[in-house]
SEMARSE-446002 format. One record per residue (C-alpha): x, y, z. Coordinates in Angstrom, 2 decimals, always signed. Last residue first. Layout:
<nodes>
- c1,c2,c3
- X,Y,Z
...
</nodes>
This chain:
<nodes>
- c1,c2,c3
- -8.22,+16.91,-38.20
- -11.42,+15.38,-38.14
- -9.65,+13.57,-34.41
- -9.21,+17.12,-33.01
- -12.46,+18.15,-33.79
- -14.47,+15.10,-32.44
- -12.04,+15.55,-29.13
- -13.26,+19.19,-28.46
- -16.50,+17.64,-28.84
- -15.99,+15.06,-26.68
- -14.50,+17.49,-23.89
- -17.21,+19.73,-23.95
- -19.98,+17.23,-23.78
- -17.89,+15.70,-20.45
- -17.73,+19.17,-19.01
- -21.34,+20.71,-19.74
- -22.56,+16.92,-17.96
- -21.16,+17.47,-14.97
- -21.89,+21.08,-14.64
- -25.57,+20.03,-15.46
- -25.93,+17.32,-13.57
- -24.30,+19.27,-10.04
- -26.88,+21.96,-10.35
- -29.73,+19.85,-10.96
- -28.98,+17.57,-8.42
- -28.28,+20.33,-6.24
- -31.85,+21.39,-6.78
- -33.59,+18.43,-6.68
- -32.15,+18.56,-3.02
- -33.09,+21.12,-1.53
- -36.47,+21.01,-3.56
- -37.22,+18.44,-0.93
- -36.20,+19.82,+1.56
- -38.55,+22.68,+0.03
- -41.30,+20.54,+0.70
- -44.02,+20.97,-2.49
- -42.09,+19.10,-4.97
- -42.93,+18.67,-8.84
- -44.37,+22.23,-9.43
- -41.28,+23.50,-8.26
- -38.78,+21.01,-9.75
- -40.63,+21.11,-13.04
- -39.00,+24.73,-13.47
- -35.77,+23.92,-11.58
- -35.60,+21.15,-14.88
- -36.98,+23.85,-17.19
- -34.33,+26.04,-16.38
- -30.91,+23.66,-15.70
- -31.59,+20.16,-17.75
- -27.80,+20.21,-19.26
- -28.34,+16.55,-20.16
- -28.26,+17.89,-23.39
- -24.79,+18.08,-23.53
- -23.82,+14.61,-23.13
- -26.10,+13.79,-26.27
- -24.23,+16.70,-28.19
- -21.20,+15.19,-27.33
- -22.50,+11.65,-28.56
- -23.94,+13.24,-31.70
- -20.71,+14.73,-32.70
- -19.14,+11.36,-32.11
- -21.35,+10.20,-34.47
- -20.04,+12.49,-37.21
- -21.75,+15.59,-38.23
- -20.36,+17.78,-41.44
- -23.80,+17.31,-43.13
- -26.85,+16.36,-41.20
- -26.92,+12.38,-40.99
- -30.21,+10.87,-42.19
- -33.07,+9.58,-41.30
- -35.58,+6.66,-40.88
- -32.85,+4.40,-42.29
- -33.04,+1.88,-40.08
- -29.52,+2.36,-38.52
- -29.78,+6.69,-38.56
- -33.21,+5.63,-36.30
- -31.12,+3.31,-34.09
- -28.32,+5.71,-33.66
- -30.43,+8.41,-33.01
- -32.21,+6.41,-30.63
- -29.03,+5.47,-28.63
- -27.36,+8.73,-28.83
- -30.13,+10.42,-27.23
- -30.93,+7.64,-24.47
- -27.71,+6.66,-23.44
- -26.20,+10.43,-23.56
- -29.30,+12.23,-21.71
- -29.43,+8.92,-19.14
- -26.28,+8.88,-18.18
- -25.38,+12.74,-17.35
- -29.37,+14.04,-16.83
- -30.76,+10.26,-15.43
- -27.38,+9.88,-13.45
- -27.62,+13.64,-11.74
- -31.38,+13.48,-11.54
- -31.75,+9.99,-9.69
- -29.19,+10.67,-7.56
- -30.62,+13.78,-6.37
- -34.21,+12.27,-6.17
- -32.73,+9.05,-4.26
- -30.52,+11.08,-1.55
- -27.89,+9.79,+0.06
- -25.23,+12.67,-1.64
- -28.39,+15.13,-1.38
- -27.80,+14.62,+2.57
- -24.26,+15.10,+3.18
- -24.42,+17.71,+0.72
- -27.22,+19.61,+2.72
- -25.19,+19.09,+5.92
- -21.96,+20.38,+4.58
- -23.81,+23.36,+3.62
- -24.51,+23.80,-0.46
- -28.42,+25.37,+0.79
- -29.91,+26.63,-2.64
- -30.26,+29.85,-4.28
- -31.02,+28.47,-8.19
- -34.66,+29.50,-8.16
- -34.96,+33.17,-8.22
- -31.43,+34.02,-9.59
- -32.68,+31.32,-12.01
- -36.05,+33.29,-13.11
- -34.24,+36.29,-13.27
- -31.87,+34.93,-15.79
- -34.62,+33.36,-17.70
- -36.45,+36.60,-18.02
- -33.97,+39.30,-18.56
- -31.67,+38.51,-21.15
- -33.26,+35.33,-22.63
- -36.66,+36.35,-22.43
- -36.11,+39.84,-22.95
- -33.89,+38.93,-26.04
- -36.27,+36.86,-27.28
- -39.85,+39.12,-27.22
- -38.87,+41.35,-30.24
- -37.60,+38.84,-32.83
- -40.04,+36.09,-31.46
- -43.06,+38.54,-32.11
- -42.18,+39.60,-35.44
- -41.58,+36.43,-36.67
- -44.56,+35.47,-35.53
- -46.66,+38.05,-36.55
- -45.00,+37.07,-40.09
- -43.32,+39.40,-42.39
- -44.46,+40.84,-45.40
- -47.28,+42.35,-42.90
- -45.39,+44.72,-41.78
- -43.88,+45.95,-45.33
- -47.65,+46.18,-46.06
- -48.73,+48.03,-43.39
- -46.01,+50.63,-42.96
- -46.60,+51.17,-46.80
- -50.34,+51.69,-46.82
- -49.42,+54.01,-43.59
- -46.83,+55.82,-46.06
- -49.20,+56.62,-48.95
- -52.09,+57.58,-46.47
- -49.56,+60.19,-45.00
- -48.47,+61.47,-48.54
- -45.58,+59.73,-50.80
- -43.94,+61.25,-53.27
- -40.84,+62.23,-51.89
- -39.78,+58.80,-51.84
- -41.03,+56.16,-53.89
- -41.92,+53.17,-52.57
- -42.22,+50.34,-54.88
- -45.17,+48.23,-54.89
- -45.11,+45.16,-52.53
- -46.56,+41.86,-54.36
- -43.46,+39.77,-54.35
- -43.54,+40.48,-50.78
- -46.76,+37.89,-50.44
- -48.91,+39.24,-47.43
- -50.29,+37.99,-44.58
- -47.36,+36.55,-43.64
- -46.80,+32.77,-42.34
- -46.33,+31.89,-38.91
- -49.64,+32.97,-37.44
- -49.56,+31.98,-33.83
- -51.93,+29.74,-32.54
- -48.74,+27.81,-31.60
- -47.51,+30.94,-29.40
- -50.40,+31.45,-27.60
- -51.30,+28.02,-27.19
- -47.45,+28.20,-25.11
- -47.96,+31.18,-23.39
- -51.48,+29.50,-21.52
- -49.76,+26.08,-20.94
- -47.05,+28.31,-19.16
- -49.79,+29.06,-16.54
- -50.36,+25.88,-15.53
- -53.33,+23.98,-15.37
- -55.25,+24.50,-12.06
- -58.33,+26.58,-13.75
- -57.91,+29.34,-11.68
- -54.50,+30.11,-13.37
- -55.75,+28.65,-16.59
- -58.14,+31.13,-17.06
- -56.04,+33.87,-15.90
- -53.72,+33.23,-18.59
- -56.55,+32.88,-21.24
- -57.66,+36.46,-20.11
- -54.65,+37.48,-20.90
- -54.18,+36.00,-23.77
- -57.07,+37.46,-25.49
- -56.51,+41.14,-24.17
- -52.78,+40.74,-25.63
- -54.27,+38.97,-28.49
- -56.76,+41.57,-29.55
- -54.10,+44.27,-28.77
- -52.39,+43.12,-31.67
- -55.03,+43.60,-34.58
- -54.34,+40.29,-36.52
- -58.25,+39.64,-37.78
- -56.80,+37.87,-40.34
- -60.63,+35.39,-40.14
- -58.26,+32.27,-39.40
- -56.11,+34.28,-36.72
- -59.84,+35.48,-35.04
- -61.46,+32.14,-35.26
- -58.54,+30.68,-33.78
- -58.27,+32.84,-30.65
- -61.61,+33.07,-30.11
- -61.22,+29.28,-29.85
- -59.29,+29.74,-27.22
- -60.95,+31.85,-25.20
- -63.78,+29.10,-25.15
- -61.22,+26.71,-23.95
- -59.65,+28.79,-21.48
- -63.47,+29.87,-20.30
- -64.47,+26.38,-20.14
- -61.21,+25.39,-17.83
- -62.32,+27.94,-15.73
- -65.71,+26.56,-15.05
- -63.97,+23.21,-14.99
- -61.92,+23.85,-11.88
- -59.66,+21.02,-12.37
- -57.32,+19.15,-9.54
- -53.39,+19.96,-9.93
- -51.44,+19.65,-13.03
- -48.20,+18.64,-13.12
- -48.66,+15.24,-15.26
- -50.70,+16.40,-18.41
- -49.91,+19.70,-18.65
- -46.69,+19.70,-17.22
- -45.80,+16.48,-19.45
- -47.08,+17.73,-22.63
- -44.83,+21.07,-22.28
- -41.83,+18.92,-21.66
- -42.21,+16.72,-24.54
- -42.82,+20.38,-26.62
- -39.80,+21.58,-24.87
- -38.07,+18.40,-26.11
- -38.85,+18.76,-29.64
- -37.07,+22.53,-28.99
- -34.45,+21.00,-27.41
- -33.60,+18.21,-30.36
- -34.32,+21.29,-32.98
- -31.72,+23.37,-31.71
- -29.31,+21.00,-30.45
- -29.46,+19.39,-34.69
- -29.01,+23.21,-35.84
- -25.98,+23.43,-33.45
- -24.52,+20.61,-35.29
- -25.40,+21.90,-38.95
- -23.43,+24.61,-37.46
- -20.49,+22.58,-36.88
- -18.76,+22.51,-33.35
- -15.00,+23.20,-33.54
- -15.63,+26.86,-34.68
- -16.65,+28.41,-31.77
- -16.01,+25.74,-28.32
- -17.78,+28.90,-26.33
- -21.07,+28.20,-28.41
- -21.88,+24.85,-27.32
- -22.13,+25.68,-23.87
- -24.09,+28.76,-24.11
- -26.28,+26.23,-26.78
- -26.99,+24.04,-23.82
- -27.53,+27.03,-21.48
- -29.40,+28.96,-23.63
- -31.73,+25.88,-24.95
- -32.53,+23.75,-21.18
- -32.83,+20.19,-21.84
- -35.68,+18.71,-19.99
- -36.44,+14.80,-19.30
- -34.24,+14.53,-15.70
- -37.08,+16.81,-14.13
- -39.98,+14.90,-15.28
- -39.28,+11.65,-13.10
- -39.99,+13.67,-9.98
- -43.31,+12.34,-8.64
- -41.17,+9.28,-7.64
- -39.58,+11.20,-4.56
- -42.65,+10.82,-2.49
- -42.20,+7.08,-1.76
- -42.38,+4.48,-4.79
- -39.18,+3.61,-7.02
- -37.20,+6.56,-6.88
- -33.80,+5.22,-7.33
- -35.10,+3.16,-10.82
- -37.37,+5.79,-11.49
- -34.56,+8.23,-12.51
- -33.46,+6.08,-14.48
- -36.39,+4.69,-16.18
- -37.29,+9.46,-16.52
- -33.48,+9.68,-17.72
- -34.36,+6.95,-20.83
- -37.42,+8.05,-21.75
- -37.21,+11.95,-22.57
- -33.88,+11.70,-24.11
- -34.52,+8.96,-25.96
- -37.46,+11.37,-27.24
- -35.34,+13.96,-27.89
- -33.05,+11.66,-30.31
- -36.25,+10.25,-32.16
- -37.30,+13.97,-32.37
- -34.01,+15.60,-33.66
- -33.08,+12.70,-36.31
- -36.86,+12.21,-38.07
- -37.37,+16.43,-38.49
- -35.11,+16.05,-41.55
- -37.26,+12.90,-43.51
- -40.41,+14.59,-41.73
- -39.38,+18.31,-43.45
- -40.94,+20.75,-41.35
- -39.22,+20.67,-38.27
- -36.01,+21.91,-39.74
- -37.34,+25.25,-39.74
- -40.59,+27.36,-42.12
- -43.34,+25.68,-40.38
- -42.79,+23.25,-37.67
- -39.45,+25.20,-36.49
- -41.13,+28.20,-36.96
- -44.41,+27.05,-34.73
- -41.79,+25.55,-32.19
- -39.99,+28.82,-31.96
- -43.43,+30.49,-31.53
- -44.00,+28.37,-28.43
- -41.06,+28.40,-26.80
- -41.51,+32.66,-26.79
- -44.74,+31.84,-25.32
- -43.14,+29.64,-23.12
- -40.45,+32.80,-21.79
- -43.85,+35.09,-21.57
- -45.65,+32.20,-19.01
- -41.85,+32.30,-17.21
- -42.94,+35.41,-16.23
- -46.47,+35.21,-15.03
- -46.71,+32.26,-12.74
- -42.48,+31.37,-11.71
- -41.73,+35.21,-11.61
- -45.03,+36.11,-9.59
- -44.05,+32.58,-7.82
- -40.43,+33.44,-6.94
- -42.06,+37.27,-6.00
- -44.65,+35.80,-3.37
- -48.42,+35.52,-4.72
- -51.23,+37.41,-3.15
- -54.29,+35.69,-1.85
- -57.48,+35.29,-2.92
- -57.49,+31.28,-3.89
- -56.63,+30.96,-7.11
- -54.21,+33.96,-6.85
- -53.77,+37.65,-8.69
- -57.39,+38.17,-7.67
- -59.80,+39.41,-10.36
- -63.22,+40.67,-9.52
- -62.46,+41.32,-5.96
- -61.17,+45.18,-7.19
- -59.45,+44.94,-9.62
- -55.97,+42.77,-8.49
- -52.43,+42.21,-8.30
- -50.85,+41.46,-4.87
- -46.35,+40.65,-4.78
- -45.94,+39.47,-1.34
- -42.10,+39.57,-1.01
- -40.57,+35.65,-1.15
- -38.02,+36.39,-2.80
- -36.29,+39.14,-0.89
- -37.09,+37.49,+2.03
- -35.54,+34.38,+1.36
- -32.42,+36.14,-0.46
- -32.77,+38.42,+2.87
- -31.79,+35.29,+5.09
- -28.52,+34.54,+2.97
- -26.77,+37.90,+3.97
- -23.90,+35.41,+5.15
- -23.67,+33.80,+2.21
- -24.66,+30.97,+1.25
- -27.89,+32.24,-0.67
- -26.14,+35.09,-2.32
- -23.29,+32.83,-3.19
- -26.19,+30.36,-4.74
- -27.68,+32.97,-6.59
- -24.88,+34.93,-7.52
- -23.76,+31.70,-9.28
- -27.04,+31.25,-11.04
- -27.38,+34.96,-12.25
- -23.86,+34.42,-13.80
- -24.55,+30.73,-15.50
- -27.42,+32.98,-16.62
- -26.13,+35.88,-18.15
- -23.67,+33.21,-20.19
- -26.72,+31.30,-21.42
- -28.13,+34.57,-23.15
- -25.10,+34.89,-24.38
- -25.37,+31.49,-26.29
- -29.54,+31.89,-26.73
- -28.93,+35.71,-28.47
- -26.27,+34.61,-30.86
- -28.25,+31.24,-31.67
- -31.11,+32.92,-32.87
- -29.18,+35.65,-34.46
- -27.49,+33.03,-36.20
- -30.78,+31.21,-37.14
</nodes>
């Protein structure tokens, strides 16, 4: 867990830094090659079997980064939510009660407000942006106050995002999804359940599951779901238990061992630990070094003209995301924790008080990656993006400053 958090708050630093070259590089007066730059053709293929897009064509770089990067960074989500289910605080209901009642106030509350400036029109198809929290920045955030947040209080972030990713996930899949092709869809499916039978039989043979889930990304590339879907069944179908029990690894003794002895030894110390495990420890510093701050120097390069302001400033869908991530994150987070702590449902982590959980509520209306995620598959004009954009931008700033100062004020009033 403190490597977890380690990686996710400096993680969050890299990309507050890609996200400010970003938007210099974009205003700036070299602006026009940041738009050429990122939107390169970028053309995968063998021969006309397999076409890098639905529809023949080659993809530009935001996309190749948007399509087949960010489908690694939900894989990654995807084993942290199998942990959290299986060996985390997801795993105990009594626990797991606190995290998901506050992510799903989270979830509601900005999507009503968000709806209530964009009633009807083309805006409305927003409503998912204000729902995400985004883990490295939040817990980037979180991490530069040190020893004035509890851990116990990072722990509750943790597992509030992480129920939100899965909200988050649902909603792409179900909500973002263009029309079907159902030959496609079969081959996901049937792909699939390969991957089950394979996990249940121990069959754990990693190249299996690179070939598997690769074909299950294509799948749902032509298929019209979302890539990320693809990462994410990959991580859930994840094994998150080892094969083997370390109580039952036989002493190595050195010197004595020949080339069968030490492959029977690489293979059971291996297997001690979980693919999972394994996976998440390898894959979440690229994700979170790499990944997510290439994804934002990709997606954060917006317009900040006098003009564009002028505009977002009028505009429902950036009004709508600034009060549903600032207002809405700390009304509907605090408010269902509250309510579940009132009936009893669960309990207050140790060290936490409730104007921990406020903070924390104003924090999570740091939307940032997933919300510029949902943004592109939301909006197809780019004016439009314009200005889901600087909402995003402005929502999260605004809402990293009043966290902060709460929690800087919950640890001056313990004292």
């Amino acid at each position: 867990m403190a490597r977890f958090l380690s990686i996710e708050a400096s993680g969050g630093i890299l990309l507050m830094v890609a996200t400010i070259v970003a938007l210099v590089w974009a205003n700036s007066p070299w602006s026009g090659s940041y738009y050429d730059f990122w939107h390169t053709e970028v053309n995968l293929s063998i021969g006309e079997v397999v076409s890098l897009d639905a529809n023949g064509h080659s993809l530009t770089l935001v996309e190749f980064v948007n399509d087949v990067l960010m489908a690694v960074f939900f894989f990654v989500v995807g084993l942290e939510i199998k942990r959290e289910m299986v060996t985390g605080e997801l795993r105990r209901p009594r626990a797991a009660v606190l995290p998901v009642a506050a992510a799903l106030g989270g979830m509601v509350v900005p999507a009503l407000v968000f709806l209530a400036f964009n009633g009807s029109g083309a805006g409305s198809i927003g409503w998912g942006i204000p729902m995400a929290t985004d883990i490295a920045f939040a817990v980037g955030v979180v991490s530069l106050l040190g020893r004035r947040v509890p851990t116990s209080l990072k722990v509750f972030l943790l597992s509030l995002a992480i129920v939100d990713d899965i909200g988050a996930i649902l909603v792409i899949a179900i909500f973002y999804t263009s029309n079907l092709a159902m030959d496609w869809l079969y081959l996901g499916l049937a792909t699939t359940v390969a991957v089950v039978l394979l996990t249940r039989a121990k069959v754990w043979y990693t190249p299996f599951y690179i070939m598997l889930g690769s074909v299950l990304w294509y799948a749902m590339f032509r298929s019209g779901i979302h890539t990320t879907i693809a990462g994410v069944a990959m991580g859930l179908l994840t094994p998150a238990r080892p094969l083997l029990d370390r109580a039952v690894m036989p002493p190595i003794e050195l010197g004595k061992m020949d080339a069968a002895d030490l492959r029977d030894a690489k293979f059971r110390l291996n297997e001690s630990v979980s693919v999972a495990s394994r996976l998440e420890n390898r894959l979440h510093p690229v994700t979170g070094f790499v990944i997510i701050p290439v994804f934002a120097l990709a997606n954060a390069g917006v317009d900040i003209s006098g003009e564009s302001l002028s505009n977002a400033l009028t505009s429902g869908i950036t009004l709508g995301i600034v009060f549903g991530l600032v207002v809405g994150k700390i009304i509907g987070v605090s408010l269902f924790s509250f309510l579940a702590l009132r009936l009893g449902l669960a309990v207050m982590p140790a060290g936490i008080t409730r104007r921990h959980i406020v903070g924390i509520s104003a924090i999570a209306g740091i939307g940032f990656t997933v919300s510029l995620f949902v943004t592109g598959l939301a909006f197809d004009a780019v004016a439009l993006q314009d200005e889901a954009k600087v909402g995003v931008l402005v929502a999260s700033i605004v809402a990293a400053a009043i966290g902060v100062l709460i929690l800087r004020g919950a640890r001056e009033q313990s004292e």
